[in-house]
Biopython code that builds the backbone (N, CA, C, O; Angstrom):
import numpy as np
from Bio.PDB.StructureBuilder import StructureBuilder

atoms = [
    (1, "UNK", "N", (109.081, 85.428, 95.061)),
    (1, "UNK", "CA", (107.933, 86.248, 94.716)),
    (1, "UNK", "C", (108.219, 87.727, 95.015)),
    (1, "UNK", "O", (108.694, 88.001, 96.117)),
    (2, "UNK", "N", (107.923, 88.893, 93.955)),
    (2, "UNK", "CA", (107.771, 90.058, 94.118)),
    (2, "UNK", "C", (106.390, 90.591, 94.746)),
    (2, "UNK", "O", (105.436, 89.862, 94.474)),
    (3, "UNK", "N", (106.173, 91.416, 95.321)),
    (3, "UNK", "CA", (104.734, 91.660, 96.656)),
    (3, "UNK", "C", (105.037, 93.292, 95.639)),
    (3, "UNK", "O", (105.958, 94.105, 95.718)),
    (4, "UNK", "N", (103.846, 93.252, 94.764)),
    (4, "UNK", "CA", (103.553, 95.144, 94.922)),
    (4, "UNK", "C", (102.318, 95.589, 95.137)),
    (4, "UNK", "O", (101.606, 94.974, 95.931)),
    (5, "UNK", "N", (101.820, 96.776, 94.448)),
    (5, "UNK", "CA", (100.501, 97.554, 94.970)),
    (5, "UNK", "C", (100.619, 98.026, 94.018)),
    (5, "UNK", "O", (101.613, 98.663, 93.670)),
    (6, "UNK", "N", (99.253, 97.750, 93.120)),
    (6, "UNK", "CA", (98.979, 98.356, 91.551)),
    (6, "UNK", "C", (97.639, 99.043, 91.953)),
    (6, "UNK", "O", (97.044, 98.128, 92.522)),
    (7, "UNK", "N", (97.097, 99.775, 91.970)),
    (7, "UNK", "CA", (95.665, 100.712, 91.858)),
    (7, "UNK", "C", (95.328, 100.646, 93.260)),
    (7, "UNK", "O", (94.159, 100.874, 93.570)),
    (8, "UNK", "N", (96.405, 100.293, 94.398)),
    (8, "UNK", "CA", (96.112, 99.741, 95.612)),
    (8, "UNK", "C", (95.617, 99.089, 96.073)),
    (8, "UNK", "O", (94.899, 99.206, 97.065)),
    (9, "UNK", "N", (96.054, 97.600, 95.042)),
    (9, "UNK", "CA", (95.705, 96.464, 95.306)),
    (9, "UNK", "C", (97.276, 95.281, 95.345)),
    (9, "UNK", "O", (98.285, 95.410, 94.651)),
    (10, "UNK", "N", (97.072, 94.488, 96.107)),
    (10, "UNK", "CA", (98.475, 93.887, 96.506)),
    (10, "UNK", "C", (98.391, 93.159, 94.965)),
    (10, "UNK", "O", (97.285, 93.037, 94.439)),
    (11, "UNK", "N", (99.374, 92.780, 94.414)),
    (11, "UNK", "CA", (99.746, 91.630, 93.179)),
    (11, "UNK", "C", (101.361, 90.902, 93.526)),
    (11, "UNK", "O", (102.242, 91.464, 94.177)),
    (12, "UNK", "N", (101.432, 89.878, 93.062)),
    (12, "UNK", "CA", (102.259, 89.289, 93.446)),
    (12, "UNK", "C", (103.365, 88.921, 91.784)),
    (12, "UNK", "O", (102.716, 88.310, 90.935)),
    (13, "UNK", "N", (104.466, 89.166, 91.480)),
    (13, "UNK", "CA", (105.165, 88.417, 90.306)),
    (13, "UNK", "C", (106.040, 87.703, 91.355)),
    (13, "UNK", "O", (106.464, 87.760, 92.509)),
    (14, "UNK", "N", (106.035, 86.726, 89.774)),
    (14, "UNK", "CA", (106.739, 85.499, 90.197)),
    (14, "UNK", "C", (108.474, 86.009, 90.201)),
    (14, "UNK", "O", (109.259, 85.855, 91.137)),
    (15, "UNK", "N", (108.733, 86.579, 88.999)),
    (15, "UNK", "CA", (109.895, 87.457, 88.667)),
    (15, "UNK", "C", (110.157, 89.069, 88.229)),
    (15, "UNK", "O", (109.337, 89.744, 87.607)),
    (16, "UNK", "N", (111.346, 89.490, 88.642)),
    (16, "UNK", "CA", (111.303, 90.758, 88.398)),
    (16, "UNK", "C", (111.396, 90.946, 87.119)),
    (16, "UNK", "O", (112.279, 90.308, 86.545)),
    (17, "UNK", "N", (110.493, 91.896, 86.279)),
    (17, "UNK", "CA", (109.984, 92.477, 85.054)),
    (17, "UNK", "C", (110.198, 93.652, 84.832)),
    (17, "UNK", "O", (109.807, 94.289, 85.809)),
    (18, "UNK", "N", (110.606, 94.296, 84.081)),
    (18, "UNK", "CA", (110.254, 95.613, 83.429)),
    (18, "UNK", "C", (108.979, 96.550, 83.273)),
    (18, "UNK", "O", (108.116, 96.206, 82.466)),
    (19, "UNK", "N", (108.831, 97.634, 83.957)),
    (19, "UNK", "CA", (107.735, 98.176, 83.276)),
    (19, "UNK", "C", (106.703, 98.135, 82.350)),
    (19, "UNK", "O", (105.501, 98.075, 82.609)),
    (20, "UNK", "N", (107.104, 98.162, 81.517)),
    (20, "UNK", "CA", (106.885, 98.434, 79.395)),
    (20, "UNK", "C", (106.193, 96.887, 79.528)),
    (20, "UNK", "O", (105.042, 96.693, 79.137)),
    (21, "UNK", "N", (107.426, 95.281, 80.413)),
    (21, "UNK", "CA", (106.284, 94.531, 79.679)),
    (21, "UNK", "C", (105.418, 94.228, 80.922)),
    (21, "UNK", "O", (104.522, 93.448, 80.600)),
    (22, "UNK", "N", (105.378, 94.485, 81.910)),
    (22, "UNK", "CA", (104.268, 94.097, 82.924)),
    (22, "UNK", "C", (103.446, 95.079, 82.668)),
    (22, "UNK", "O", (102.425, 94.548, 83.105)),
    (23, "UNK", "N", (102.928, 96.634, 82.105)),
    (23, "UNK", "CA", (101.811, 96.999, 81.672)),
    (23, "UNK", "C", (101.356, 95.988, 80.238)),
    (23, "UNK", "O", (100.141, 95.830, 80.120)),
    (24, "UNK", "N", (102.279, 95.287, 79.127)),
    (24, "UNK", "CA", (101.753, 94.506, 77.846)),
    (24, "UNK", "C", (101.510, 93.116, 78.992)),
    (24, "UNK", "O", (100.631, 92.473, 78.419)),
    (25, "UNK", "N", (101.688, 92.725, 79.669)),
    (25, "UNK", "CA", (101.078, 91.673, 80.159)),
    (25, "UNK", "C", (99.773, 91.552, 80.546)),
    (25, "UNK", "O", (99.009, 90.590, 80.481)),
    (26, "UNK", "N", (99.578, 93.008, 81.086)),
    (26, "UNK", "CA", (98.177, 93.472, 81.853)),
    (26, "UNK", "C", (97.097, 93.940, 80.675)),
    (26, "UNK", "O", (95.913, 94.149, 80.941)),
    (27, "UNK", "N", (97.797, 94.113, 79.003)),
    (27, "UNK", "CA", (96.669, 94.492, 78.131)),
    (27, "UNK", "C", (96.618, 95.947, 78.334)),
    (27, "UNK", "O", (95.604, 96.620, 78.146)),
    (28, "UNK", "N", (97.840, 96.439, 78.756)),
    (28, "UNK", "CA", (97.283, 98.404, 78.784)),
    (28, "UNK", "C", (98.126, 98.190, 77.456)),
    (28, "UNK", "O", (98.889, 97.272, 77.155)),
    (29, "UNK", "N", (97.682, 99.521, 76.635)),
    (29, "UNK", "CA", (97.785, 99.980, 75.693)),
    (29, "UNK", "C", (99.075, 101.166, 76.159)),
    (29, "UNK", "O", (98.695, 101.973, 77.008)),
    (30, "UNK", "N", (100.389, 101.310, 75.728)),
    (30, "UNK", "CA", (101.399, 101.758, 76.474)),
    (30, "UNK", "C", (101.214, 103.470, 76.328)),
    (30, "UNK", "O", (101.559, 104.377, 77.085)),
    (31, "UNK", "N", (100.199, 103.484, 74.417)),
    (31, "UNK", "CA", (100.275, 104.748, 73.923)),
    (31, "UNK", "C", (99.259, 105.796, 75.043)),
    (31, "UNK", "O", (99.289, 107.024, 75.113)),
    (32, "UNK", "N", (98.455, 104.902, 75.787)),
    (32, "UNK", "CA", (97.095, 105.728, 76.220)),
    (32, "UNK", "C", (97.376, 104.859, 77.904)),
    (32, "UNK", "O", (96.793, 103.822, 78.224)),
    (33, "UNK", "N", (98.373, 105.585, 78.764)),
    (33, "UNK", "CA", (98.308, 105.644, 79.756)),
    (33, "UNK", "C", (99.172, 106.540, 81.089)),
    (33, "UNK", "O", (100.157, 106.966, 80.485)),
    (34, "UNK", "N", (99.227, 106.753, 81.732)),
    (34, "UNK", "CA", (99.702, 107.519, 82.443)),
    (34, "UNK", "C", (100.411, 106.470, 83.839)),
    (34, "UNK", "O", (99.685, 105.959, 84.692)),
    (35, "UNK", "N", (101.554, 106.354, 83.822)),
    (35, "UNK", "CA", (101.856, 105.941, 85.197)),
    (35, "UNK", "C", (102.486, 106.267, 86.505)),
    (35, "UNK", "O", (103.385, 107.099, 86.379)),
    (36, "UNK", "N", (102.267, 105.827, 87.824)),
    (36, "UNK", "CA", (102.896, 106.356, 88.767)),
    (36, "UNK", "C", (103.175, 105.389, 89.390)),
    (36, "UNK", "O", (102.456, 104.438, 89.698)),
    (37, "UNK", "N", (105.363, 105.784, 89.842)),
    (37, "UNK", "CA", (105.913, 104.586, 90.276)),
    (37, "UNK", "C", (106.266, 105.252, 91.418)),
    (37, "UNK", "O", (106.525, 106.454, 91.458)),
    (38, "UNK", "N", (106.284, 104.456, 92.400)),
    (38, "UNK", "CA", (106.886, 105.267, 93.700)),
    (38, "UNK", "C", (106.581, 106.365, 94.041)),
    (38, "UNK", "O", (107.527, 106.930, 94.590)),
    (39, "UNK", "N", (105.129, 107.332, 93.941)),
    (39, "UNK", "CA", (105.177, 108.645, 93.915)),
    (39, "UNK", "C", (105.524, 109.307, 92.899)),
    (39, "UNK", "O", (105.139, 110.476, 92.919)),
    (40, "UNK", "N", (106.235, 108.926, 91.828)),
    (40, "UNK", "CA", (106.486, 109.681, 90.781)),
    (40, "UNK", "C", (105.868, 108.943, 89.218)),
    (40, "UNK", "O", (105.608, 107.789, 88.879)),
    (41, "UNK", "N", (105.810, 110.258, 88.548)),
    (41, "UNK", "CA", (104.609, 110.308, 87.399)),
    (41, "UNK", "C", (106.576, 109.388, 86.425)),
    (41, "UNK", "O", (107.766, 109.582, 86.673)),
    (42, "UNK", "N", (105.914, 108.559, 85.485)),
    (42, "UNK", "CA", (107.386, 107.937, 84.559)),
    (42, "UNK", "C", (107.108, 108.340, 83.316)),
    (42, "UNK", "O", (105.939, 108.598, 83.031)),
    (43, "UNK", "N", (107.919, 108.440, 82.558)),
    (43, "UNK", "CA", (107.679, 109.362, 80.612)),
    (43, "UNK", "C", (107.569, 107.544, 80.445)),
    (43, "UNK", "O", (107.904, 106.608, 81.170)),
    (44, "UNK", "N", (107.081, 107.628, 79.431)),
    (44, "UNK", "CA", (106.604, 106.753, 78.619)),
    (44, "UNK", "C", (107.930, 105.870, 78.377)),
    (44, "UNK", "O", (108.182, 104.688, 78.609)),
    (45, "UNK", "N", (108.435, 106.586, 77.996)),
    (45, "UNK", "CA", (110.417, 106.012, 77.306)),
    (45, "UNK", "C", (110.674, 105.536, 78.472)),
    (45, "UNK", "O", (110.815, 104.326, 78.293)),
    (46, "UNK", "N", (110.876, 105.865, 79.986)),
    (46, "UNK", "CA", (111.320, 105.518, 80.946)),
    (46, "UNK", "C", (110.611, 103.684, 81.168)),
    (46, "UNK", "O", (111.354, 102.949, 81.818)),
    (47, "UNK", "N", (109.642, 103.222, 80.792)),
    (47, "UNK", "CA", (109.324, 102.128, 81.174)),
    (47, "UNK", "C", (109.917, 100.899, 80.794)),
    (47, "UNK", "O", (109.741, 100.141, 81.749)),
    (48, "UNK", "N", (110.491, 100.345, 79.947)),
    (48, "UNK", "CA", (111.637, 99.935, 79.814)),
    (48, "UNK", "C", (112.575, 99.852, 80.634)),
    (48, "UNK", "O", (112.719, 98.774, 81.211)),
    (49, "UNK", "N", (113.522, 101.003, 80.940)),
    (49, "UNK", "CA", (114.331, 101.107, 82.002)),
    (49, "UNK", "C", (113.809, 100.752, 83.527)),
    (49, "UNK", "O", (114.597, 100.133, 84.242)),
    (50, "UNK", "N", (112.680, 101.070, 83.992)),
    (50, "UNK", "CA", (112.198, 100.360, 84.908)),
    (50, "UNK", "C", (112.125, 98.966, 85.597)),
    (50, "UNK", "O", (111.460, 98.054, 85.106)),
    (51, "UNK", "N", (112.733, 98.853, 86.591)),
    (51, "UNK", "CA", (112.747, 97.316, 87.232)),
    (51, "UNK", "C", (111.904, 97.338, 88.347)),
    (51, "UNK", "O", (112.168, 98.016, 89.339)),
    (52, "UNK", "N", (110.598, 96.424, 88.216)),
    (52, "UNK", "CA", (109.414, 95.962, 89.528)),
    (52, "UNK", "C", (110.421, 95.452, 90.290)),
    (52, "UNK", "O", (111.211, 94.605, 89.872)),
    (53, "UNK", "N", (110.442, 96.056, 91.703)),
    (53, "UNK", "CA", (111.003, 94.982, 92.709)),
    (53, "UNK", "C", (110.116, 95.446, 93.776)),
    (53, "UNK", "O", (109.248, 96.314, 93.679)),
    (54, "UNK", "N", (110.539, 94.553, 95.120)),
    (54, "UNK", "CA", (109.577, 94.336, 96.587)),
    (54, "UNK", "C", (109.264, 95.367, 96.623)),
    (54, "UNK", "O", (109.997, 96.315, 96.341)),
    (55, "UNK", "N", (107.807, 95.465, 97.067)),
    (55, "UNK", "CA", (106.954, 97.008, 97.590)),
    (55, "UNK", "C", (106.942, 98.378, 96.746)),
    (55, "UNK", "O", (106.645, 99.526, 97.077)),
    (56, "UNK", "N", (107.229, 98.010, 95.942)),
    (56, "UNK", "CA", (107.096, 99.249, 94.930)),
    (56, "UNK", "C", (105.339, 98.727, 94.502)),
    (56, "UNK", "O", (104.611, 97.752, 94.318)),
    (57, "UNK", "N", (105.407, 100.575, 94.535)),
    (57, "UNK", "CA", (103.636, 101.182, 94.264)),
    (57, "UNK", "C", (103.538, 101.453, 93.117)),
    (57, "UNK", "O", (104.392, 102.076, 92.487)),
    (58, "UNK", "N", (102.115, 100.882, 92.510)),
    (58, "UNK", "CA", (102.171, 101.268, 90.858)),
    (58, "UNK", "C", (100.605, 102.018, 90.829)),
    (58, "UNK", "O", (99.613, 101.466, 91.305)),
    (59, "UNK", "N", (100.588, 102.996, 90.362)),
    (59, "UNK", "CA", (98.941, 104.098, 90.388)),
    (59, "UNK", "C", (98.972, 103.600, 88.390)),
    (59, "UNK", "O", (100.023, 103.774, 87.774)),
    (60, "UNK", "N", (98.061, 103.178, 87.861)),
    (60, "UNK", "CA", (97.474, 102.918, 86.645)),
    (60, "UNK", "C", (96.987, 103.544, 86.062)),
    (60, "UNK", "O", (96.180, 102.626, 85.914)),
    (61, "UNK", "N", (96.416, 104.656, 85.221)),
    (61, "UNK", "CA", (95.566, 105.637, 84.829)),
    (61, "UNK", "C", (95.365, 105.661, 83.785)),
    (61, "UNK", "O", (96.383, 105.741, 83.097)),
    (62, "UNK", "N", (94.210, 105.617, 83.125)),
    (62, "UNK", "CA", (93.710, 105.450, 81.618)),
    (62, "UNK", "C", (92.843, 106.324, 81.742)),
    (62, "UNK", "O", (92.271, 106.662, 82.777)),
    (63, "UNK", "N", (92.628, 106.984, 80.016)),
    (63, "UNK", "CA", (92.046, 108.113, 79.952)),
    (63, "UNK", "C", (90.917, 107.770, 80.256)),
    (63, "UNK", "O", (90.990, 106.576, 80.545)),
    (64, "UNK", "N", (89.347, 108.313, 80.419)),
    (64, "UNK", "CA", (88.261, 107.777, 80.299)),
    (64, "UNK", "C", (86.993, 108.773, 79.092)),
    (64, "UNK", "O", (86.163, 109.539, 79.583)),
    (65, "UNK", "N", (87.061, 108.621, 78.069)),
    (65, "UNK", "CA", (85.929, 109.389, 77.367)),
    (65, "UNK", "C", (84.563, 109.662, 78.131)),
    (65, "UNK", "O", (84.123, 108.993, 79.067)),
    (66, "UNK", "N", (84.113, 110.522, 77.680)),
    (66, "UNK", "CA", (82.963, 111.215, 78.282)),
    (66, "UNK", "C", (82.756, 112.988, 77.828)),
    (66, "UNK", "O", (83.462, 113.821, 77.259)),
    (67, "UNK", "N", (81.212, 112.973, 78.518)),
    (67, "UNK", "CA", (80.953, 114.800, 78.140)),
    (67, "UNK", "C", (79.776, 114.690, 78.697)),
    (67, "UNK", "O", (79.032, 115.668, 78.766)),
]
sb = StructureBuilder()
sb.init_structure("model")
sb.init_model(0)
sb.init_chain("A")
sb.init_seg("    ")
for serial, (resi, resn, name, xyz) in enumerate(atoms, 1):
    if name == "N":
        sb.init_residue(resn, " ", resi, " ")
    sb.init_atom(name, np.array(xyz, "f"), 0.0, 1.0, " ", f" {name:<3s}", serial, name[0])
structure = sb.get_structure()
């Protein structure tokens, strides 16, 4: 089991995943989000290249409409 912290909440994978598809697992929309891995903000292209492993922090951010 992988142990992380998504919106600062613990989640657990069974296996290590990629970025790109553990946000399409979760139903984010890849075009309309903002992420932060470890303290750092990732380009969009970078998620793919990304590997979830132990204790890595994930911040989630979707736009929110309003006025």
């Amino acid at each position: 089991m992988i142990n992380l912290t998504v919106n600062g909440k613990s989640r657990e994978l069974e296996q290590a995943v990629d970025l790109a598809s553990f946000l399409e697992d979760l139903g984010v929309n890849l075009q309309h989000v903002a992420v932060g891995y470890n303290g750092e903000v990732i380009k969009r292209e970078q998620y793919p290249e990304v590997r979830l492993d132990e204790g890595d922090v994930l911040e989630i951010v979707r736009p929110v409409g309003g006025g």
